[in-house]
N, C-alpha and C positions, 0 to 999 in steps of 0.2 A: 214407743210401740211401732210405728211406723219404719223406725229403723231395723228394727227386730221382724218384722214383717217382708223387708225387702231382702234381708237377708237369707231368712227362710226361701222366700222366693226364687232368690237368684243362687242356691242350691239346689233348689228343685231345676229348676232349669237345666243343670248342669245336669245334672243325672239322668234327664233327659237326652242330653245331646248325645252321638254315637263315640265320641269318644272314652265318656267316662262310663257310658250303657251299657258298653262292647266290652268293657274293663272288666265293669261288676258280673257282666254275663258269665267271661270266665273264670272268677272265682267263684262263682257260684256253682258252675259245674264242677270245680276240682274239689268243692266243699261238699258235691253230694258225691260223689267219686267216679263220678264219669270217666268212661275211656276215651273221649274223644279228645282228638291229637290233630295238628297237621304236621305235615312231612318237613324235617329241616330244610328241604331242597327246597320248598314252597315258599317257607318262611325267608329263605336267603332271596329268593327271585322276585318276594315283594317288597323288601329292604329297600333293595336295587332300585327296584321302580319308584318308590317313595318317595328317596333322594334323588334320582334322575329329576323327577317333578319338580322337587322343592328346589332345586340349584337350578332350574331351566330358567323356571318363572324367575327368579332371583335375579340370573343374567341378564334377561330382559326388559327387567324393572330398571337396572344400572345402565343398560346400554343406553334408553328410551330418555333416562335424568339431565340433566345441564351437569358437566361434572363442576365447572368453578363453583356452582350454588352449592352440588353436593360435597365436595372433599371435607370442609369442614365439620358436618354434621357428621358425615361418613366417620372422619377418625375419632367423633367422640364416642360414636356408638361402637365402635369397636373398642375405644377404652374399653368403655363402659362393661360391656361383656367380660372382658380380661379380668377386671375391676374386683368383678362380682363374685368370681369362681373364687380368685385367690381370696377375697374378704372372707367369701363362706368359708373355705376349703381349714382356712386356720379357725373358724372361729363354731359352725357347727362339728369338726373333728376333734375337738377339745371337748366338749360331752363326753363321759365316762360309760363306757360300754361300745358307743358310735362307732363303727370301722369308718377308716378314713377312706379306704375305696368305693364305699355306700357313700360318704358325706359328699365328694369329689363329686360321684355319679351323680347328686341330686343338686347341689351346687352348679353343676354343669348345666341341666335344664333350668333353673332360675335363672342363669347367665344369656340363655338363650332366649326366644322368642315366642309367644304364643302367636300365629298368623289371628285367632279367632279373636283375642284379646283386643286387635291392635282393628281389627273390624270390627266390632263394638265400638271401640273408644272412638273410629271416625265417624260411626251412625250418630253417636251419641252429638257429636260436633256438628256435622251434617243439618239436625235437627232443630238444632239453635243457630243455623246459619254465622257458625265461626271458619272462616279461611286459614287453610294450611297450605303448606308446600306440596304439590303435585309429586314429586320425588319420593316420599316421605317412604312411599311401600320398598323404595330401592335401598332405604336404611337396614329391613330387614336382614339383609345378608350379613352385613358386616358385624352386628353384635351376635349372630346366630353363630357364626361360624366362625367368628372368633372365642365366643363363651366356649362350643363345643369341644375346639383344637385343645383350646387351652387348660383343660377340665382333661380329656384324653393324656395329654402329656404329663399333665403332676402324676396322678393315679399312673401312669404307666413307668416314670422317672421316678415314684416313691416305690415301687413294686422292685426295680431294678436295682436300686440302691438296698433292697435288704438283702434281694437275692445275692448281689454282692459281700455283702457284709457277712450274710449265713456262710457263704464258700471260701473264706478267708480261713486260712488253720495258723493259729494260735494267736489271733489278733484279729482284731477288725478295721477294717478299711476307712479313714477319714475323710470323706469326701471334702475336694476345694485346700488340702492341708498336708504338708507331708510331700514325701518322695513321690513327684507322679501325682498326687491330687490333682491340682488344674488341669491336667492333659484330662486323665481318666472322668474327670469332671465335662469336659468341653465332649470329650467321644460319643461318654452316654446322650446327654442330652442332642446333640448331633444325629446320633442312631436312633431317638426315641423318636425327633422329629422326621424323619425319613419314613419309619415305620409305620408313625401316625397317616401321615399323609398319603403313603401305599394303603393303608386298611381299604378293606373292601366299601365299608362307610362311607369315610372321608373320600375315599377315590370317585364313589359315585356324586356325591356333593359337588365336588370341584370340578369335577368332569360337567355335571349338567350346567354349573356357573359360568366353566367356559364354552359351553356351547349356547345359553343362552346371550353371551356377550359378542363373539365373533361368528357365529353363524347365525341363520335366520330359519330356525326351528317351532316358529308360531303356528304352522299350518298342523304339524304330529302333535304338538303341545297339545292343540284344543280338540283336537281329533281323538286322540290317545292316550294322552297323561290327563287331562282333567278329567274326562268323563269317570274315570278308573280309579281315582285318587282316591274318593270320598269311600270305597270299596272297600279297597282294597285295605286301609286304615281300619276299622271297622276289624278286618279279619286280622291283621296286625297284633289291636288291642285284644283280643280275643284271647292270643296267643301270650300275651303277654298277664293279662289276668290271673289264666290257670297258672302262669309260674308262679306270678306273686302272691298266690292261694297257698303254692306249696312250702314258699319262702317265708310265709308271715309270723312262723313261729320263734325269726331269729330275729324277729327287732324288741321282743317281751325284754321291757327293762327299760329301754330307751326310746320307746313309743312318745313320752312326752318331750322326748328334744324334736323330734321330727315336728310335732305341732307344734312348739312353740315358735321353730323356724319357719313353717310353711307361714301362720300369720303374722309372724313380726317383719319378715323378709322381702315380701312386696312393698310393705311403705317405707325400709331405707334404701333399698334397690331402686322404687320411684324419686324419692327425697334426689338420690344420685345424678337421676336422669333428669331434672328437674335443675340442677345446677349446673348440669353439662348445656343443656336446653337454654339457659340465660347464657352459660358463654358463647355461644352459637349467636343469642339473640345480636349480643354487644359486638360481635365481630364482623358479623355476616347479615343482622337485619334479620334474623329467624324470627318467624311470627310467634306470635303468641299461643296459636294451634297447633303450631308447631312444635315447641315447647310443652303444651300437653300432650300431643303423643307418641314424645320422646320419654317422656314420664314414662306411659303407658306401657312402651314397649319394654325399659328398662325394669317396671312391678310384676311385667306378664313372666310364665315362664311355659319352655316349650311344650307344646301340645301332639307336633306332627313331625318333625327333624330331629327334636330331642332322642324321645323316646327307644324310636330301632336304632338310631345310631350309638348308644347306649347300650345297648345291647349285643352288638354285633361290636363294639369295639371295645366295650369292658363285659364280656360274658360272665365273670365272677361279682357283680354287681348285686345288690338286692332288689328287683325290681318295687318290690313292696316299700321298697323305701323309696326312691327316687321319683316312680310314674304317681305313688298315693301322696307323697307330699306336694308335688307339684299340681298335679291336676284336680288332684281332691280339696287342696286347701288353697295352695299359693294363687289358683285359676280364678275363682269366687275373691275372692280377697283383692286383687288387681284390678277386678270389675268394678266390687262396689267402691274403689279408690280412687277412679276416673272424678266422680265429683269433686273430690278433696284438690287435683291437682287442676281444674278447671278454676276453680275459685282462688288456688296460690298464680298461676298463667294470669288469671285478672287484676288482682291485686298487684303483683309485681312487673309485669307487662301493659295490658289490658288490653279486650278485644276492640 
């Protein structure tokens, strides 16, 4: 009963918060048929800002870290990310009905980061007076932006590969095979990564990560990106709601792949980070707090980075599938998980 009570609980909470408040708000306006809209222009110029934020802070967090203490954790967390995409990408797109540019898209945010998720799991540590790595917040980029890259390029490299295949006359094209395959092979993916990383998206991510690494932009950060974040987010989800309202009628059929993956998918995503977490320990002395909120961060999935950049870099996406699996299901699920990966951190480490 008390499990079933904290659950409840830690639902309700969520629906609470402005993320998934501002969600529900606009499908509820597209479900009474509201005309209310904002401007694409609007919508692009808060992207912009978004990620500018989220890649400043990120910088910053990197610059400020030891890097010897961090490289190791750093490249596991960016496996990890990689990891996750390609694990889902084959394994929720095999679902019958599932488009694999919806699987890719929602995949991508599980591969990413919830920041809200990964503040939780240190209050939660915090409170029980367990010690982690001061660095720990500068992990966030690497699996964020790795998941995200890497979720953008399949979806955009399996899109090109058909488009190829459909403009073929009287045959179809072999990728990796045949006259030309490895070249044509090496091209695409070449152009698809070039592409990726000019998107307007990505461009702003990487642009804010390197300017919060090489220049010293703390003073605008807390002046003007933070105050405006929590905002501007808010009006974001808004926007994103009313599409997923109008979208919801194309996931009938295959509604229960999405939940089965929103809560099976934070505990082997955790389980993952939780192994990467002990190799850290055994090489580098990573703590054991440590180790829990690598877990954490590898169960969470994105809340604030994911989402617009999701949108603005796969527009054909279904938001109703990617923003409701991840934040309606996988969000709560990684929360109440944090216990589970505190007691494996004890047992197999110990604080």
């Amino acid at each position: 009963m008390d499990i079933v009570t904290e659950i409840v609980t830690t639902i309700l909470a969520q629906l609470q918060k402005p993320t998934l408040a501002f969600l529900i708000g606009g499908m509820v306006l597209a479900a009474l048929g509201s005309k209310f809209e904002i401007p694409d222009a609007i919508y692009k110029f808060i992207v912009a800002l978004l990620l500018l934020k989220v890649g400043i802070g990120a910088g910053i967090s990197v610059r400020e870290a030891n890097f010897v203490e961090l490289a190791v954790p750093a490249l596991l967390a960016a496996a990890l990310g990689i990891s996750i995409v390609v694990l889902g990408r084959f394994t929720l797109s095999k679902w019958r009905g599932v488009s694999q540019l919806d699987a890719t898209a929602t995949v991508g945010l599980f591969g990413a980061v919830s920041a809200s998720t990964l503040a939780a799991g240190m209050a939660v540590l915090d409170d029980e007076g367990i010690a982690y790595e001061g660095f720990i917040g500068a992990l966030y980029p690497f699996m964020d932006v790795a998941a995200l890259v890497t979720a953008i390029v399949l979806a955009r490299l399996a899109t090109a590969r058909k488009a190829a295949t459909a403009n073929v006359q009287g045959g179809t094209i072999t990728m990796g095979g045949g006259t030309g395959g490895p070249a044509v092979e090496k091209g695409l993916i070449r152009g698809i990564l070039v592409d990726t990383a000019r998107s307007p998206a990505i461009s702003a991510l990487l642009l804010g990560i390197a300017l919060g690494l090489f220049a010293r932009p703390e003073s605008v950060y807390a002046s003007f990106y933070e105050p405006l974040f929590r905002g501007l987010l808010s009006v974001l989800m808004l926007i994103m709601g009313i599409e997923a309202w109008s979208r919801l009628s194309e996931l009938k059929g295959v509604a229960h792949a999405y939940l089965f993956y929103g809560i099976t998918a934070p505990l082997v995503h955790g389980a993952l980070g939780f192994g990467a977490g002990l190799i850290a320990h055994h090489l580098t002395g990573f703590s054991a707090g440590g180790v829990v909120l690598l877990s954490i961060m590898a169960a969470s999935s994105s809340d604030i980075s994911g989402p617009p950049t999701m949108r603005a870099a796969l527009p054909e996406a279904n938001p109703s599938a990617y923003v409701g699996t991840s934040t309606g299901l996988g969000t709560p699920v990684a929360i109440l998980s944090i216990p589970l990966f505190m007691a494996l951190a004890d047992w197999f480490v110990g604080f």
